[in-house]
C-alpha positions in Angstrom: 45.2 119.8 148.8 44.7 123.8 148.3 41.9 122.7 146.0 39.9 120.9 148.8 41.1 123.8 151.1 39.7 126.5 148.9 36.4 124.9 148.8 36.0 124.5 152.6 37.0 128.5 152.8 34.6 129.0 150.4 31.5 126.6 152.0 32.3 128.2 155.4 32.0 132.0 153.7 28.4 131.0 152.1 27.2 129.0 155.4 28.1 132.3 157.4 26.4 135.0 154.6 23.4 132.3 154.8 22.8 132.3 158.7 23.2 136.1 158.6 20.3 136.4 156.3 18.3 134.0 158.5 19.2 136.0 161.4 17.8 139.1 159.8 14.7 137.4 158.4 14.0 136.1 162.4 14.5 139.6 163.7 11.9 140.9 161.3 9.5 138.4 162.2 10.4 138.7 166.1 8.2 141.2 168.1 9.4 145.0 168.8 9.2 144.8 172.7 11.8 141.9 172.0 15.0 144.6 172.1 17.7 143.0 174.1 17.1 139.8 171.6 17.1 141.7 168.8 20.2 144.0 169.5 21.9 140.7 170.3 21.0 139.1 166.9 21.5 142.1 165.4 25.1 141.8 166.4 25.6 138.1 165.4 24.6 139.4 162.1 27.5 141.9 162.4 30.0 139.3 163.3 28.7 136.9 160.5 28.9 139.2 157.4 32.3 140.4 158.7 33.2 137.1 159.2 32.3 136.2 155.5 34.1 139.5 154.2 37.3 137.4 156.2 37.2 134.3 154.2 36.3 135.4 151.3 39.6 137.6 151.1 41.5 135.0 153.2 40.0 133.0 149.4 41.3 135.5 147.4 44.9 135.3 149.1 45.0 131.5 148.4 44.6 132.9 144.3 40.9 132.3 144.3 38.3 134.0 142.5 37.5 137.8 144.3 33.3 137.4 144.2 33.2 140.9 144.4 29.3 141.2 144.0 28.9 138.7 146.8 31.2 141.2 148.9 29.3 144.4 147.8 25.9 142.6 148.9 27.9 141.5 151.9 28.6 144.9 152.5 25.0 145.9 151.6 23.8 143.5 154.4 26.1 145.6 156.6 24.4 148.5 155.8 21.2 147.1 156.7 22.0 146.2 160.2 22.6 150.1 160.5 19.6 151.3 159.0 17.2 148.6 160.4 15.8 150.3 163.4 13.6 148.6 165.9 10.8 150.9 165.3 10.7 149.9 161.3 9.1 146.5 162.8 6.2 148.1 163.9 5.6 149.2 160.2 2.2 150.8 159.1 -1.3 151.3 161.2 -1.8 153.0 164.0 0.9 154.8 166.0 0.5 154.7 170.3 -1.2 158.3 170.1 -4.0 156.7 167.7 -3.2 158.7 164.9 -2.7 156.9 161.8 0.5 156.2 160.6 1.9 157.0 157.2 2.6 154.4 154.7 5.7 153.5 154.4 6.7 154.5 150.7 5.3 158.1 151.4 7.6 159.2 154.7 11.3 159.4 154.2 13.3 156.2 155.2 16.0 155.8 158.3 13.8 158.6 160.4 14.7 156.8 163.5 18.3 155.9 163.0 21.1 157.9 164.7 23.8 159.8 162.5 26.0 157.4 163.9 24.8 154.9 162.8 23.7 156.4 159.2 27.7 157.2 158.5 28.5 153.5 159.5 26.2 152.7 157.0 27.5 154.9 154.3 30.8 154.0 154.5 29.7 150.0 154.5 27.7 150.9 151.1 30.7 153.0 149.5 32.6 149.9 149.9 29.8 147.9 148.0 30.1 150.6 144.9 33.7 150.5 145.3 33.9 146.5 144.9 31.0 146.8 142.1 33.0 149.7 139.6 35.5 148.0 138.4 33.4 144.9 137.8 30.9 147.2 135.5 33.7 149.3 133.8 34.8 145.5 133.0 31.2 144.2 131.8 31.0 147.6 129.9 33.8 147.2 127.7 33.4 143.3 127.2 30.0 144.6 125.8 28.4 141.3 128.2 24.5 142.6 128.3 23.9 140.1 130.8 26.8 140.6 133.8 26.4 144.8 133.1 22.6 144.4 133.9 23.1 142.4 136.8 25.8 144.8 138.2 23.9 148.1 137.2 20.9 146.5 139.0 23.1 145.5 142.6 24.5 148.8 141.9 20.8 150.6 141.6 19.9 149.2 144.9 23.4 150.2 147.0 22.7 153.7 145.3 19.1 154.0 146.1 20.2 153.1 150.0 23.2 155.6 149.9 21.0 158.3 148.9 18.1 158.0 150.8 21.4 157.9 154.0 22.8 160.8 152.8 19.4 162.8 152.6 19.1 162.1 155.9 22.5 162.6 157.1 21.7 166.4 155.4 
């Protein structure tokens, strides 16, 4: 039935998102001089969360439900993979010429990542505001507290990415 069809589509879309969040949480935890392994989950990653974005419109053809917030964190995730350089992993202490290095929160993010790669990320997080806009405009003027602070805080977090690219992109 399209019923039973709808919710394979849709188990398939949340089993991909969900091993492309693993696959990111094991290249955190993986060591730095691990590069070739890393670039090649990194790109798995890629594949999933496209992969996802591909069912769940393939969902929304089919006259299902858009989940538009699960494709702007989707899309988020796709940012990440951008802006996730290899040298992020080495994270705070000391650097290789034994000076200290600065903590995180103090030095400006995506230092290491190319402009390439910074515009590939904007344009993966404008299309995470643009799915999110219409869904707060909505939650605004049905006055529902609860969906409008859960959207303004998704949207807080693609915003807070898109400007620290765009500092750097400048």
């Amino acid at each position: 039935s399209e019923l039973r069809q709808k919710k394979w589509v849709w188990w398939l879309a949340l089993c991909s998102y969900r091993f492309a969040c693993r696959l990111e949480n094991l290249q955190r935890a993986m060591s730095s001089h691990d590069k070739v392994t890393r670039r090649e989950y990194r790109s798995r990653q890629r594949h999933l969360l496209h992969n996802t974005l591909n069912l769940l419109e393939e969902l929304v053809d089919m006259d299902g439900a858009k989940h538009d917030t699960i494709c702007a964190a989707v899309y988020e995730h796709l940012a990440d993979t951008f802006l996730w350089d290899d040298a992020d992993v080495e994270g705070v202490g000391i650097s290789d010429t034994g000076k200290p290095k600065p903590c995180v929160s103090s030095s400006q993010p995506y230092v290491n990542v190319t402009v390439d790669c910074l515009n590939k990320a904007h344009d993966h997080l404008m299309d995470g505001i643009k799915k999110l806009t219409p869904l707060l405009v909505k939650a605004k003027r049905d006055k529902s507290s609860m969906e409008m602070e859960a959207i303004s805080t998704q949207m807080l977090g693609i915003h807070y990415k898109i400007i620290n690219v765009n500092l750097r992109l400048a």
